[in-house]
Structures are given as C-alpha cells and as structure tokens.
C-alpha positions in Angstrom: 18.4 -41.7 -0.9 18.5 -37.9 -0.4 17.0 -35.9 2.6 14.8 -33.5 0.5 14.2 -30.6 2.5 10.4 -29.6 2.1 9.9 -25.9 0.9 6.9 -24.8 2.8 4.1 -23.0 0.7 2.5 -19.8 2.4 -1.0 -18.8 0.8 -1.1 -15.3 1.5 -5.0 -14.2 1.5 -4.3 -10.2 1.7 -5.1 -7.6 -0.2 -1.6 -6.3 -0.5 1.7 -7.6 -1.5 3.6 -9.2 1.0 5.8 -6.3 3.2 9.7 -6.7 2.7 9.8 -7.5 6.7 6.9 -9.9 6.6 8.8 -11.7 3.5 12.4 -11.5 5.2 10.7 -12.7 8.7 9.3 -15.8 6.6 12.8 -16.3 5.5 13.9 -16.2 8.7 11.3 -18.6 10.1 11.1 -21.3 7.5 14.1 -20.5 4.9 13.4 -21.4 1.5 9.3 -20.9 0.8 7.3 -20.4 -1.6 4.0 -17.7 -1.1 1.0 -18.1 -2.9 -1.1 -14.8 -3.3 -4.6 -15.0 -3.4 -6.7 -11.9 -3.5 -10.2 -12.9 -5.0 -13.1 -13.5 -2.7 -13.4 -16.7 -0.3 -17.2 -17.4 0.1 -16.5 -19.6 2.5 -13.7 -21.8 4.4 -14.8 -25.2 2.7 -14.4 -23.4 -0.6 -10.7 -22.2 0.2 -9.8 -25.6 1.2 -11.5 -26.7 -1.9 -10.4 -24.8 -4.7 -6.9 -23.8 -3.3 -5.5 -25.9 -0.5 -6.2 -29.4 -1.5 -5.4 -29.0 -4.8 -1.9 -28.2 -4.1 -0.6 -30.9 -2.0 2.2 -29.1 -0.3 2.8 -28.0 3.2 1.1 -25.3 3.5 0.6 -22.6 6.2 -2.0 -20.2 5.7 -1.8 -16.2 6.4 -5.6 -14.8 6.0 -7.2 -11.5 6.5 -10.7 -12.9 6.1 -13.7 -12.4 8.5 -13.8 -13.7 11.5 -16.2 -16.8 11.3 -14.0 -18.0 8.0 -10.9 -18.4 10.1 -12.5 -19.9 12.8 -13.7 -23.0 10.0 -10.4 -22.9 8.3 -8.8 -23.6 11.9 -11.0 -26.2 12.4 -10.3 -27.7 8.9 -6.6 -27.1 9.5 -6.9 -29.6 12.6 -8.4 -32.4 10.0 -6.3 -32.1 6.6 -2.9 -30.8 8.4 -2.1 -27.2 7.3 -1.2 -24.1 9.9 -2.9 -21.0 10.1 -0.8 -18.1 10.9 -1.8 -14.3 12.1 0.6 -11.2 10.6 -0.2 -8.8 13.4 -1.1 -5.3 12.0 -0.7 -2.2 14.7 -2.5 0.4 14.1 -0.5 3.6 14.1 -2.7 6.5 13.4 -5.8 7.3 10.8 -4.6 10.3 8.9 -6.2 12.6 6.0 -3.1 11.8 3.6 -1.4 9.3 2.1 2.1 10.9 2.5 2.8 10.2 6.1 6.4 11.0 7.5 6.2 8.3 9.7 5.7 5.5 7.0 8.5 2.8 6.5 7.5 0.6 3.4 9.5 -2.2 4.7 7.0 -2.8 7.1 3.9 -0.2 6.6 0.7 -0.5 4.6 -1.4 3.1 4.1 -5.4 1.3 4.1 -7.9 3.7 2.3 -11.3 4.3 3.7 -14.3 6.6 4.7 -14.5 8.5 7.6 -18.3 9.0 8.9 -18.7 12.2 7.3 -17.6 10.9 3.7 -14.0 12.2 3.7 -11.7 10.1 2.3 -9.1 8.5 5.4 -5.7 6.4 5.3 -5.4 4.2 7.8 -1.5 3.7 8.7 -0.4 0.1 9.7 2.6 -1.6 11.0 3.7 -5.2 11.0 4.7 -6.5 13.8 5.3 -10.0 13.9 3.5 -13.6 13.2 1.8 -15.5 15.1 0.8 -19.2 15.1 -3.0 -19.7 15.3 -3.3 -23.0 18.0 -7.3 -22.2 18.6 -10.3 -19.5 18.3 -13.0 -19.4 21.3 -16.2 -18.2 21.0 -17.7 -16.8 24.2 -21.3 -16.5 24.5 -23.5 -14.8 26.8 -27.5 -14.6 27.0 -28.6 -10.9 26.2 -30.2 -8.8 28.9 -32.1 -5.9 29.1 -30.3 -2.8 28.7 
C-alpha cells in the first residue's frame, strides 16, 4: 500500500485570475494543488456548497470574494462538511484616473475599475499581501440610539 499524498483543491471565487504570487505562495503552502476558478454568481452559501463543493469530493479550501453574510454561512458550513475558508488579503494602494500606473507589479497587483461619485471612470490599485486562514466571523450588535 502506497502513501498517496492528497493534492488539495482551491476554489477560487474571484473575479480575476489568480496573481503569479498568490499562485506561487499556494505552492509554497500546500505544494502540488489544484485551483478551481469560479466566477459566476453565488446566490447564496448553501447553493456554493451545493452545486460546487459537495460535488467534488476533494479537500478543498475555499478563497472567496463574496459579500460578507455569504462567508459568514460558508464558515459555518465549513465547520459541518470539513473544508477551509481562506482570506487573500488585498491592500489598497491608491485610487487613480488611469490604468497605467508606474507603480503596478503584475506579479502581485490587480488595477479594479469603477465609478467615482461624479461619474468618472476610477482604477482602483491593489496589492496582495498574503493569506490568511479564516478560524471564525463575529457579528457585534448594538441597539440603535438617537443621533
């Protein structure tokens, strides 16, 4: 009998391609792997685990960049059926009026288009910086008073 060393499966729930630092730091982390990309719409965290976690009965970790309230299900799921939840932390370097930025390194930089207020057209620069293991979420709520 052999020792089969699992490849780990990372479903990657961006909106861009995976950055060549965030790929080699993945390497570096878990060795061989395997990403998943998934960029369609996830109408909820039951459907993800659904439709595209279950299904592939792997070891999986998952990297999202989903609202808020979905992550916070999807960790509690991850507690039940076994799967991580990781963070890729983004810094925000600047917002600029240009894509061309001298300051952009495509190993590790993602250029986000938006709106400003005023209807201009804005790139948002961003830098990875690392990953992070997701071991809980906490709400904190507070009754509303007056202003």
């Amino acid at each position: 009998m052999g020792t089969e060393k699992k490849v780990k499966t990372v479903l990657w729930i961006y909106k861009h391609e995976i950055l060549p630092a965030q790929a080699l730091l993945l390497s570096e982390k878990l060795g061989d792997f395997k990403i998943v990309m998934f960029r369609d719409k996830v109408p909820s965290a039951e459907w993800l685990l659904k439709n595209v976690i279950l299904p592939r009965e792997v070891d999986i970790i998952v990297i999202p960049v989903l609202p808020l309230s979905i992550i916070a299900r999807l960790f509690d799921l991850s507690k039940r059926y076994g799967f991580e939840i990781w963070w890729a932390q983004m810094e925000l370097i600047h917002i600029d009026y240009s894509e061309n930025c001298p300051e952009f390194d495509h190993k590790r930089d993602i250029m986000v288009p938006g709106v400003n207020l005023g209807g201009k057209r804005i790139w948002r620069h961003y830098r990875f910086k690392g990953f992070y293991r997701v071991k809980g979420i906490k709400g904190i709520k507070m009754e509303l008073e007056r202003v």
